[in-house]
PDB file with one MODEL, atoms N, CA, C and O in Angstrom:
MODEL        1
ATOM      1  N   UNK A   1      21.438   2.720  -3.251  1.00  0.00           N
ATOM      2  CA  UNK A   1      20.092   2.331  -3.655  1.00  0.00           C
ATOM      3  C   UNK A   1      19.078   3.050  -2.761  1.00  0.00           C
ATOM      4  O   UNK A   1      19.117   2.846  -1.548  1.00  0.00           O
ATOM      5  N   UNK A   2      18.213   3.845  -3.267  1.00  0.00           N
ATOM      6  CA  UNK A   2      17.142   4.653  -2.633  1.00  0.00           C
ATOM      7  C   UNK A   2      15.785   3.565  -2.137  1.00  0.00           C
ATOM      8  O   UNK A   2      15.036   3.000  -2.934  1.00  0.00           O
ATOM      9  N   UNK A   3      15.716   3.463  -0.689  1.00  0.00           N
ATOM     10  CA  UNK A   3      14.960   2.822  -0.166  1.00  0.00           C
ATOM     11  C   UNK A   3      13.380   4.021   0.253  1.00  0.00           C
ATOM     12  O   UNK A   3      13.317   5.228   0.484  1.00  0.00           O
ATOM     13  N   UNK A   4      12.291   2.888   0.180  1.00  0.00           N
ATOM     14  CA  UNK A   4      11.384   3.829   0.471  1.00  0.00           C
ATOM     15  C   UNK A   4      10.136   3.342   1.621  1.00  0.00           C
ATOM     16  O   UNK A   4       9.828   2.157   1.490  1.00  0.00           O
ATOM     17  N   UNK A   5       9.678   3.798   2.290  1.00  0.00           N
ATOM     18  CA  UNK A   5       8.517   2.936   3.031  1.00  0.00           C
ATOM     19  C   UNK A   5       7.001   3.392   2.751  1.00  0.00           C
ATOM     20  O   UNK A   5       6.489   4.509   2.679  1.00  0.00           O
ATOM     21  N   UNK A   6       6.512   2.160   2.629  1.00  0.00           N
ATOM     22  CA  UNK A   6       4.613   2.775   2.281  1.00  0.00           C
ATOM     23  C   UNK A   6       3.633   2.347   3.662  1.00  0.00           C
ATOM     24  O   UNK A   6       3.656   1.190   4.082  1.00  0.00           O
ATOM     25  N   UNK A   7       3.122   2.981   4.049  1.00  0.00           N
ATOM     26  CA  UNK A   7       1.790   3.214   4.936  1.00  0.00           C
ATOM     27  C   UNK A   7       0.733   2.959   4.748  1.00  0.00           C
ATOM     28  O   UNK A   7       0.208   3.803   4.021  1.00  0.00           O
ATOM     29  N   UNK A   8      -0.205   1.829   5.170  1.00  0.00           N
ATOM     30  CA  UNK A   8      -1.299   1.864   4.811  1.00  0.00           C
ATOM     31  C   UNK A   8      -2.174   2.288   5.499  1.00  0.00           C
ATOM     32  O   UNK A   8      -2.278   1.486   6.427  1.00  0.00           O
ATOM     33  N   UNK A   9      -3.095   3.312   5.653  1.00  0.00           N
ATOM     34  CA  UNK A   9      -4.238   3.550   7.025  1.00  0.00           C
ATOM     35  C   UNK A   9      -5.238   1.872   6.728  1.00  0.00           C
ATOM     36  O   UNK A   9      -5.826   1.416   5.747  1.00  0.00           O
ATOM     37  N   UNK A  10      -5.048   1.469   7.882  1.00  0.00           N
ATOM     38  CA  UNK A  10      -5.484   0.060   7.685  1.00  0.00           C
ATOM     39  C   UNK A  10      -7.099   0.509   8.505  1.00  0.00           C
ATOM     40  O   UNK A  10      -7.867  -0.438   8.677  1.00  0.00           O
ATOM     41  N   UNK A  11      -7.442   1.535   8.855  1.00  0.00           N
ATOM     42  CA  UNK A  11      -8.769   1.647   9.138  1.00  0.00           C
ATOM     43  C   UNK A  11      -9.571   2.665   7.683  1.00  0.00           C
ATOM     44  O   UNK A  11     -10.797   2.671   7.583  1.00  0.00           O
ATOM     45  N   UNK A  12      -8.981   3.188   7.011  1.00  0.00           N
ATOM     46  CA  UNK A  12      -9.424   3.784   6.035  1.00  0.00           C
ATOM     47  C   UNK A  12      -9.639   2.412   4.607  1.00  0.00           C
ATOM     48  O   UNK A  12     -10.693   2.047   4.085  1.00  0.00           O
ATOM     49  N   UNK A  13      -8.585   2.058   4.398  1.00  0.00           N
ATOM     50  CA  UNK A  13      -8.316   1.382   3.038  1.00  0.00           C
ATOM     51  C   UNK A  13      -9.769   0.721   3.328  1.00  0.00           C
ATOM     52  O   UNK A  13     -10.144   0.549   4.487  1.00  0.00           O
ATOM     53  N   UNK A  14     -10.804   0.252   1.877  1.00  0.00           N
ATOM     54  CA  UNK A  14     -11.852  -0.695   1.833  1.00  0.00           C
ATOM     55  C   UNK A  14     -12.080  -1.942   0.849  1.00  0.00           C
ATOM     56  O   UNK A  14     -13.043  -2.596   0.450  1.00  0.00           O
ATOM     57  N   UNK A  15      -9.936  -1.920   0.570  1.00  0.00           N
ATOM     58  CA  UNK A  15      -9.854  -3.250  -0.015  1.00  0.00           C
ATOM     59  C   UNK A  15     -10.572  -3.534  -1.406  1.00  0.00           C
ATOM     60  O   UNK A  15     -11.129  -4.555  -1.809  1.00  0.00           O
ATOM     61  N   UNK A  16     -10.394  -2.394  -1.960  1.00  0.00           N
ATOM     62  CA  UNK A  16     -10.956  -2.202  -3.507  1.00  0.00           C
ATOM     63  C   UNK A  16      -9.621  -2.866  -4.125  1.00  0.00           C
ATOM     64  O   UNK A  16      -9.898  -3.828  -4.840  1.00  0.00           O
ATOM     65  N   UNK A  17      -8.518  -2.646  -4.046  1.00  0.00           N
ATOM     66  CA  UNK A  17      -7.759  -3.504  -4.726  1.00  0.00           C
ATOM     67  C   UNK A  17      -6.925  -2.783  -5.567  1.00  0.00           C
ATOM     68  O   UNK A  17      -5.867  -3.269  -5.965  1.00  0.00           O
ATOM     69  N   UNK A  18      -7.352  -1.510  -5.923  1.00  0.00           N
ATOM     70  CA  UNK A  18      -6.551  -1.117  -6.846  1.00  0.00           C
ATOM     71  C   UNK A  18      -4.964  -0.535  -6.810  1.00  0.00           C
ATOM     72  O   UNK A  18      -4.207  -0.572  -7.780  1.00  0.00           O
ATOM     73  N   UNK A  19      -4.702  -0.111  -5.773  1.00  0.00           N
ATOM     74  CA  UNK A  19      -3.674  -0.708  -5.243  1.00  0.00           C
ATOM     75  C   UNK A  19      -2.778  -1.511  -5.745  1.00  0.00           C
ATOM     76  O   UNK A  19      -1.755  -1.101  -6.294  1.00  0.00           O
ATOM     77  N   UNK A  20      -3.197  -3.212  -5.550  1.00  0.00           N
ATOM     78  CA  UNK A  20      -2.423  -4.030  -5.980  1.00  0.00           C
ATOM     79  C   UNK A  20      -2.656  -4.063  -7.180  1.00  0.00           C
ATOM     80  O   UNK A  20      -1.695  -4.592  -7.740  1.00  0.00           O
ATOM     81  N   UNK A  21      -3.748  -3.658  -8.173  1.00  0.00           N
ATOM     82  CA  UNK A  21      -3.658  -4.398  -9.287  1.00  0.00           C
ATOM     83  C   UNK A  21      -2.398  -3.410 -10.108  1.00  0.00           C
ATOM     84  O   UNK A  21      -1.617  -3.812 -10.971  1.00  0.00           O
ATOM     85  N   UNK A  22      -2.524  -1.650  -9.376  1.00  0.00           N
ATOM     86  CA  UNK A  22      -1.707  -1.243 -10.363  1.00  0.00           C
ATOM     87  C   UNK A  22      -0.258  -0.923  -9.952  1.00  0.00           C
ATOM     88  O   UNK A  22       0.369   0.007 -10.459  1.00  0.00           O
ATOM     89  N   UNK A  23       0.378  -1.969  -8.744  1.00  0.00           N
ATOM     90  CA  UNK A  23       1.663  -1.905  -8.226  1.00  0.00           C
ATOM     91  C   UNK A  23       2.437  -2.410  -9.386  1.00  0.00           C
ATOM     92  O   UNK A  23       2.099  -3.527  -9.777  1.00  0.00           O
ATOM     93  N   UNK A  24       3.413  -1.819 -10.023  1.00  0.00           N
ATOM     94  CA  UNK A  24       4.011  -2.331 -10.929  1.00  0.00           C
ATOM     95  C   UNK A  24       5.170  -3.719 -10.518  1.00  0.00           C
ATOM     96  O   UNK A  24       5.542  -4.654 -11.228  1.00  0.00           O
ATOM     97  N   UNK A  25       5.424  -3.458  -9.455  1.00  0.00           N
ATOM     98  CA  UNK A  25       6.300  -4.596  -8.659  1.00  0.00           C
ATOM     99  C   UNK A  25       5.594  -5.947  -8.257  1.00  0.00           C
ATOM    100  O   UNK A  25       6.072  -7.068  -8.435  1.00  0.00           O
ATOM    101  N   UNK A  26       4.510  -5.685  -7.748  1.00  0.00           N
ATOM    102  CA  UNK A  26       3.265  -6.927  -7.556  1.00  0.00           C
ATOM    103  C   UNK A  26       3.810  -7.015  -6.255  1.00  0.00           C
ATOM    104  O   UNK A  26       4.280  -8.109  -5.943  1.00  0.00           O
ATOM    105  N   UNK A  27       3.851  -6.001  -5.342  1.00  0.00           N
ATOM    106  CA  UNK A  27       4.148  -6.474  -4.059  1.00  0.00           C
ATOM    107  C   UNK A  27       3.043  -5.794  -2.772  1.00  0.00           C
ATOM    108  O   UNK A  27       3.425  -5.314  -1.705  1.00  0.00           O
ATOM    109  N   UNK A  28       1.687  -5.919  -3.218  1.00  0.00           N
ATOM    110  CA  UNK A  28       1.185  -5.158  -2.323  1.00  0.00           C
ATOM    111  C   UNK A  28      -0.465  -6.326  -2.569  1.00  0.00           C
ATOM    112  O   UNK A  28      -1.290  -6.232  -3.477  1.00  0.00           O
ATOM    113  N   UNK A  29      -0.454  -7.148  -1.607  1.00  0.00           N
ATOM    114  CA  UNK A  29      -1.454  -7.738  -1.084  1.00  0.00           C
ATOM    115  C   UNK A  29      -2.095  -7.901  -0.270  1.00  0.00           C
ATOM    116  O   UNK A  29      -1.618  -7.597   0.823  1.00  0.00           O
ATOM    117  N   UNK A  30      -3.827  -8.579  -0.293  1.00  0.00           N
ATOM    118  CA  UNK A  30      -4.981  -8.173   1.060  1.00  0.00           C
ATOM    119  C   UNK A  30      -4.108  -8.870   1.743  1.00  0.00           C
ATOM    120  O   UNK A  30      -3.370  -9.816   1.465  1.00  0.00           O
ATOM    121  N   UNK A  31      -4.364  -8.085   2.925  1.00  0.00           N
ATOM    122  CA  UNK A  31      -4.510  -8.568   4.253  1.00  0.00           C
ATOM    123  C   UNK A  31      -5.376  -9.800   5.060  1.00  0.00           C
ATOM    124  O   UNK A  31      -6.580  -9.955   4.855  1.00  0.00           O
ATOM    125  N   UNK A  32      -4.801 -10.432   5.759  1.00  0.00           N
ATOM    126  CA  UNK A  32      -6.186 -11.654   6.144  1.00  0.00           C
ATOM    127  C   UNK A  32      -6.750 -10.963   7.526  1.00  0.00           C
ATOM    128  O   UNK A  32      -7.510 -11.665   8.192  1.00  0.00           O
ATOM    129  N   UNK A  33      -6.475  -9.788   7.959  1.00  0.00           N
ATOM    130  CA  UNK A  33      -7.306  -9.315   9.220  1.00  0.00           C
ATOM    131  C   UNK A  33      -8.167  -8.444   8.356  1.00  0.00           C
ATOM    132  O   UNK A  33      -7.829  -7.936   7.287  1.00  0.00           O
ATOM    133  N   UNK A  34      -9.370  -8.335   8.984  1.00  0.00           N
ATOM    134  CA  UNK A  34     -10.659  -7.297   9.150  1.00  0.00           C
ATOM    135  C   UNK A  34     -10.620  -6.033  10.217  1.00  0.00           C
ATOM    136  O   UNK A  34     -10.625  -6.023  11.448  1.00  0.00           O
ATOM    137  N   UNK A  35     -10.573  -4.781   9.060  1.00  0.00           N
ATOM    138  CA  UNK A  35     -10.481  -4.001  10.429  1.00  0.00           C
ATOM    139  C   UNK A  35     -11.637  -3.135  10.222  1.00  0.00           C
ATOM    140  O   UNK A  35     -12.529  -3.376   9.408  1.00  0.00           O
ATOM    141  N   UNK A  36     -11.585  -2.027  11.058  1.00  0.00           N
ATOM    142  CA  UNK A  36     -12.795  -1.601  12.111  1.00  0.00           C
ATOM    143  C   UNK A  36     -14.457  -1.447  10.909  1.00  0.00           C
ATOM    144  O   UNK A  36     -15.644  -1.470  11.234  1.00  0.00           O
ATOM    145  N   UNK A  37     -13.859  -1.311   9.636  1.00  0.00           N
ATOM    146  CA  UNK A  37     -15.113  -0.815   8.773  1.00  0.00           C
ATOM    147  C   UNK A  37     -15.424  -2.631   8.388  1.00  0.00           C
ATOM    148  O   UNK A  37     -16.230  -2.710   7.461  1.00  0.00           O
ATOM    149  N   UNK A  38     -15.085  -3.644   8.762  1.00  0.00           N
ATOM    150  CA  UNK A  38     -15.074  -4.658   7.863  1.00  0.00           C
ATOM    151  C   UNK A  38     -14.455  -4.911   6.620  1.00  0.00           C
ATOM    152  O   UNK A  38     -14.871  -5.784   5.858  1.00  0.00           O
ATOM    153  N   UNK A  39     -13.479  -4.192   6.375  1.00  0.00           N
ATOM    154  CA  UNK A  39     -12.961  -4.839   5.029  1.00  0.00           C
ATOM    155  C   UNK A  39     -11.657  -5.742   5.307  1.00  0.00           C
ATOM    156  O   UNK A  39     -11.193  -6.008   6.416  1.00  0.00           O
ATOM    157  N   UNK A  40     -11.176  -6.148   4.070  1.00  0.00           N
ATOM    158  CA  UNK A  40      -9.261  -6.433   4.639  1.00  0.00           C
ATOM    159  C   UNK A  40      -8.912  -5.698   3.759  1.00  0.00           C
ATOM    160  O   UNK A  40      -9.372  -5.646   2.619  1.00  0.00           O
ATOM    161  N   UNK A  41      -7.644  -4.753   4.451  1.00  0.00           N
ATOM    162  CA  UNK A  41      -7.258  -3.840   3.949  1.00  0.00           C
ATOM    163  C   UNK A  41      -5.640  -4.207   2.822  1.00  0.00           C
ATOM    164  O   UNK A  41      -5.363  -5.394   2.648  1.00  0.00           O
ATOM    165  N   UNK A  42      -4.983  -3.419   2.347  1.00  0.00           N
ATOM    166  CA  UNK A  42      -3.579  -3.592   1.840  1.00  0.00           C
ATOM    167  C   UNK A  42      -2.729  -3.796   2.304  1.00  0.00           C
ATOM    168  O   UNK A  42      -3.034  -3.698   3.492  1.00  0.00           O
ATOM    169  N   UNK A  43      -1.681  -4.058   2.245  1.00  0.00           N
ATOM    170  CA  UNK A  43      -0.333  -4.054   2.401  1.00  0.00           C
ATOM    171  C   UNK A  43       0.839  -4.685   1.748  1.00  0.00           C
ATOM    172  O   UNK A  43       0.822  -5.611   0.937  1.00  0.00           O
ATOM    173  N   UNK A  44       1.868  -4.040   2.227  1.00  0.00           N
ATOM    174  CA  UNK A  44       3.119  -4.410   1.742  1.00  0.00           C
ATOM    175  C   UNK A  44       3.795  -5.462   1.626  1.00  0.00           C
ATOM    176  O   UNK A  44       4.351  -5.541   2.722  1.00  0.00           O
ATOM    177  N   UNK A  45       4.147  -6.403   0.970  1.00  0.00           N
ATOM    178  CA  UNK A  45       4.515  -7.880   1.468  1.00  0.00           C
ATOM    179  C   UNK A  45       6.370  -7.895   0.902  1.00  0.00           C
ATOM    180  O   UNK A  45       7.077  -8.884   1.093  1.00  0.00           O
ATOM    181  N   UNK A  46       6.588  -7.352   0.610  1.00  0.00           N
ATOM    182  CA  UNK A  46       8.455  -7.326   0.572  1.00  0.00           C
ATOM    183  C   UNK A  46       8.519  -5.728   0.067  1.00  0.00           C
ATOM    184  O   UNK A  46       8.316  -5.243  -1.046  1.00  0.00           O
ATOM    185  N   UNK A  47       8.994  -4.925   1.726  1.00  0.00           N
ATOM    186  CA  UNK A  47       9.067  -3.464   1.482  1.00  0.00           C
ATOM    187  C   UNK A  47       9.998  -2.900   0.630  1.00  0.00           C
ATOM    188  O   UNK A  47       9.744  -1.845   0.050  1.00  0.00           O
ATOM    189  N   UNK A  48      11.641  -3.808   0.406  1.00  0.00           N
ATOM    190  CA  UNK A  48      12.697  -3.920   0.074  1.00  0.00           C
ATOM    191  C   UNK A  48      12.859  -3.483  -1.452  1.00  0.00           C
ATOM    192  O   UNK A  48      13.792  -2.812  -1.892  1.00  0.00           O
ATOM    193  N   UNK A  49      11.567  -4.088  -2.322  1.00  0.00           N
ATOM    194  CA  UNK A  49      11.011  -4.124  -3.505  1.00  0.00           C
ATOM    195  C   UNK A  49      10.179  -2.771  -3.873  1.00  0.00           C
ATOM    196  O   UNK A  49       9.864  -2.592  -5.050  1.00  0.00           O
ATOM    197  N   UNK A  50       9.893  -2.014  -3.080  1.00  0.00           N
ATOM    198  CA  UNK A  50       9.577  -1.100  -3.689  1.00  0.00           C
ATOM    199  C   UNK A  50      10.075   0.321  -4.169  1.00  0.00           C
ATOM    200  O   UNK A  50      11.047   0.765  -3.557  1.00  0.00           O
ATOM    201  N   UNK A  51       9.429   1.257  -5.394  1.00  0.00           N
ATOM    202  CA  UNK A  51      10.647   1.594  -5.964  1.00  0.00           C
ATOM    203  C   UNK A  51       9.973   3.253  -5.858  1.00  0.00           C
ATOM    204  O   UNK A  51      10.374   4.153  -6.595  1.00  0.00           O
ATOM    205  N   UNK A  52       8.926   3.441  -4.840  1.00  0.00           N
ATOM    206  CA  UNK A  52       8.857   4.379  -4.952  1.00  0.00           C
ATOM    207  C   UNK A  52       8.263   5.740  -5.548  1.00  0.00           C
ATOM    208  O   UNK A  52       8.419   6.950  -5.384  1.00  0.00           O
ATOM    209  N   UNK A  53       7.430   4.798  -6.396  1.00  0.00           N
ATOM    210  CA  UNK A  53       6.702   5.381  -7.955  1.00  0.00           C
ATOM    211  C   UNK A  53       5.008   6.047  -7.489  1.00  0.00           C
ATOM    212  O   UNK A  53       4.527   7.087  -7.940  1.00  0.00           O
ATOM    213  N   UNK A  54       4.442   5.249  -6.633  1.00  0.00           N
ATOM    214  CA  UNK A  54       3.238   5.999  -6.123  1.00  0.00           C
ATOM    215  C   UNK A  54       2.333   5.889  -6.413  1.00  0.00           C
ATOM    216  O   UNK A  54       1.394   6.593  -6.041  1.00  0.00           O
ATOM    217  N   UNK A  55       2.240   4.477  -7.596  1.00  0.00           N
ATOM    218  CA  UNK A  55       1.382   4.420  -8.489  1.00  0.00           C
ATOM    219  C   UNK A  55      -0.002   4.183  -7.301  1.00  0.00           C
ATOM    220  O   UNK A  55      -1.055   4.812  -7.399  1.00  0.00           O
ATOM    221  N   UNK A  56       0.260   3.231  -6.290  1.00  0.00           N
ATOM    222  CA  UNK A  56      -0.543   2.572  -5.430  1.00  0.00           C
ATOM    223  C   UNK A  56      -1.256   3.825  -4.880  1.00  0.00           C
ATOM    224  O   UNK A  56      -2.456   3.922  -4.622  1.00  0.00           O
ATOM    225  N   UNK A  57      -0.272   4.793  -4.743  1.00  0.00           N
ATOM    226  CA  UNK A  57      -1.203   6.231  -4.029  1.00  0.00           C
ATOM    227  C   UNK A  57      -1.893   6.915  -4.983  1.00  0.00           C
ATOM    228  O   UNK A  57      -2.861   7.490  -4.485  1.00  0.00           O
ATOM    229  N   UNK A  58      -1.793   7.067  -6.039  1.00  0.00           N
ATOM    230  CA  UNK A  58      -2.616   7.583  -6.724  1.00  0.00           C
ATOM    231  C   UNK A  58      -3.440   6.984  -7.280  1.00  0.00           C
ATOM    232  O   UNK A  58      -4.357   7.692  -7.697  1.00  0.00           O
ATOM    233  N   UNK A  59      -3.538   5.721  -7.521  1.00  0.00           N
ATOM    234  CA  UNK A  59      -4.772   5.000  -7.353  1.00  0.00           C
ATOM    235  C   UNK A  59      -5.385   4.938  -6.325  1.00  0.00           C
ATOM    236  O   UNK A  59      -6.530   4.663  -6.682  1.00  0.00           O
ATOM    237  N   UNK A  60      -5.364   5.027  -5.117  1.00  0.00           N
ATOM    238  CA  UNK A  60      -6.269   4.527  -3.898  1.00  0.00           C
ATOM    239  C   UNK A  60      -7.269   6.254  -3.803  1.00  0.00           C
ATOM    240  O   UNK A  60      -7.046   7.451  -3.626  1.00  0.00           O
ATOM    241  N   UNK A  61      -8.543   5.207  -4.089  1.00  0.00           N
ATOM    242  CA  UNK A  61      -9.562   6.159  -3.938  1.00  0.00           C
ATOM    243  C   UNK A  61      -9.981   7.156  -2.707  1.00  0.00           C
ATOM    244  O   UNK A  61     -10.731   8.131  -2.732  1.00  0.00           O
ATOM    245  N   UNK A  62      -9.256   6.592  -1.641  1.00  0.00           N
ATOM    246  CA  UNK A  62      -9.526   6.980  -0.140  1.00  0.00           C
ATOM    247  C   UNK A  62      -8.295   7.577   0.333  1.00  0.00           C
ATOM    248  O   UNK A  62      -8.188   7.691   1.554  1.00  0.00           O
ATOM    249  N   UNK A  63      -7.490   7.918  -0.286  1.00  0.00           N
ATOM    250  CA  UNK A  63      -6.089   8.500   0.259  1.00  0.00           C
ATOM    251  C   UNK A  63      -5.642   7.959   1.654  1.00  0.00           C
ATOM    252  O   UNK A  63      -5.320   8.616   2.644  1.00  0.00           O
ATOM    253  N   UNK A  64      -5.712   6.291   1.460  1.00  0.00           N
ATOM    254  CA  UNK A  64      -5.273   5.630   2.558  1.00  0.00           C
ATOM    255  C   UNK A  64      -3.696   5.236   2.419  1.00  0.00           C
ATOM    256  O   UNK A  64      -3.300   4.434   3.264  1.00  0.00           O
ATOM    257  N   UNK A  65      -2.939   5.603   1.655  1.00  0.00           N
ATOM    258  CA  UNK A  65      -1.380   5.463   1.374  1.00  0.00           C
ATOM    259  C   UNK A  65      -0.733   6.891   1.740  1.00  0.00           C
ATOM    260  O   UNK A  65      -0.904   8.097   1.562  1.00  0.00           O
ATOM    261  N   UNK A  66       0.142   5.944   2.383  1.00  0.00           N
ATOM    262  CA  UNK A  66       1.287   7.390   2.684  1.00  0.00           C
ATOM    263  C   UNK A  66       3.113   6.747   1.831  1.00  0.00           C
ATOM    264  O   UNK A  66       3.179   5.530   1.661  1.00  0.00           O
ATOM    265  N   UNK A  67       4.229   7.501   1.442  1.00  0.00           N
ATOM    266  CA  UNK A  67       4.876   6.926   0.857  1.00  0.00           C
ATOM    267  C   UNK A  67       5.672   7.843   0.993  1.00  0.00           C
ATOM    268  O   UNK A  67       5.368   8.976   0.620  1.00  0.00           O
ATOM    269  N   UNK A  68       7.214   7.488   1.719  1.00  0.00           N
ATOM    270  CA  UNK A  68       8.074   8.411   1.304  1.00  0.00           C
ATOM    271  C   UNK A  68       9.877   7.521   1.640  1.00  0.00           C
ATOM    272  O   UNK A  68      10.109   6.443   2.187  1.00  0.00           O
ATOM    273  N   UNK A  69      10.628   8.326   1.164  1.00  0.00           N
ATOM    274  CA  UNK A  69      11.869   8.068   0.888  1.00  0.00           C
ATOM    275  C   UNK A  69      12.455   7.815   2.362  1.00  0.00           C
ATOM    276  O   UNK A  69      12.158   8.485   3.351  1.00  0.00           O
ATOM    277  N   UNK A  70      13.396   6.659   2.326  1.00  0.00           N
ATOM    278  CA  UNK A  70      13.945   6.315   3.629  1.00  0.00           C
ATOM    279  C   UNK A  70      15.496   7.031   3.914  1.00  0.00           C
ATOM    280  O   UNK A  70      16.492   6.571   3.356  1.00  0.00           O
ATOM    281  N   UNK A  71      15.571   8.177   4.822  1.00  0.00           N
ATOM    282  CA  UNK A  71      16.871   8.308   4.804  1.00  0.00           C
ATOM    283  C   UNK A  71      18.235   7.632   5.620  1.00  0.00           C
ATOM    284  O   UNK A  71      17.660   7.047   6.538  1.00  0.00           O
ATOM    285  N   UNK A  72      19.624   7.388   5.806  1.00  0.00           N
ATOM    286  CA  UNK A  72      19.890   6.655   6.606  1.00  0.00           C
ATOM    287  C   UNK A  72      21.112   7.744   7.166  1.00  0.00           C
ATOM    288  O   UNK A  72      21.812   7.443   8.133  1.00  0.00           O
TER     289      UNK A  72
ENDMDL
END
């Protein structure tokens, strides 16, 4: 099973959301911290679940996602 990890620049992201709305897995929700610009940013909430697809990066207006394949 191909595992993958996602990155969020948690000082870039400004918590527009789109992101989560277009994670097809539904595993990528705000954050309850505020960081340096004032927003709450994204993240990952069960990494295990994701499949890798990118949708979240190519939606994010700010190229605050990074995403790549886990090797072991």
């Amino acid at each position: 099973m191909r595992k993958f990890e996602v990155k969020f620049d948690g000082n870039v992201c400004k918590g527009c959301e789109l992101c989560r709305i277009y994670c097809p897995k539904g595993i990528i929700a705000m954050s309850t911290h505020i960081n340096d610009r004032g927003y709450t940013p994204a993240e990952v909430t069960q990494m295990d679940l994701c499949t890798g697809c990118k949708s979240c990066a190519v939606m994010c207006p700010d190229g605050a996602i990074s995403i790549w394949e886990v090797t072991q």
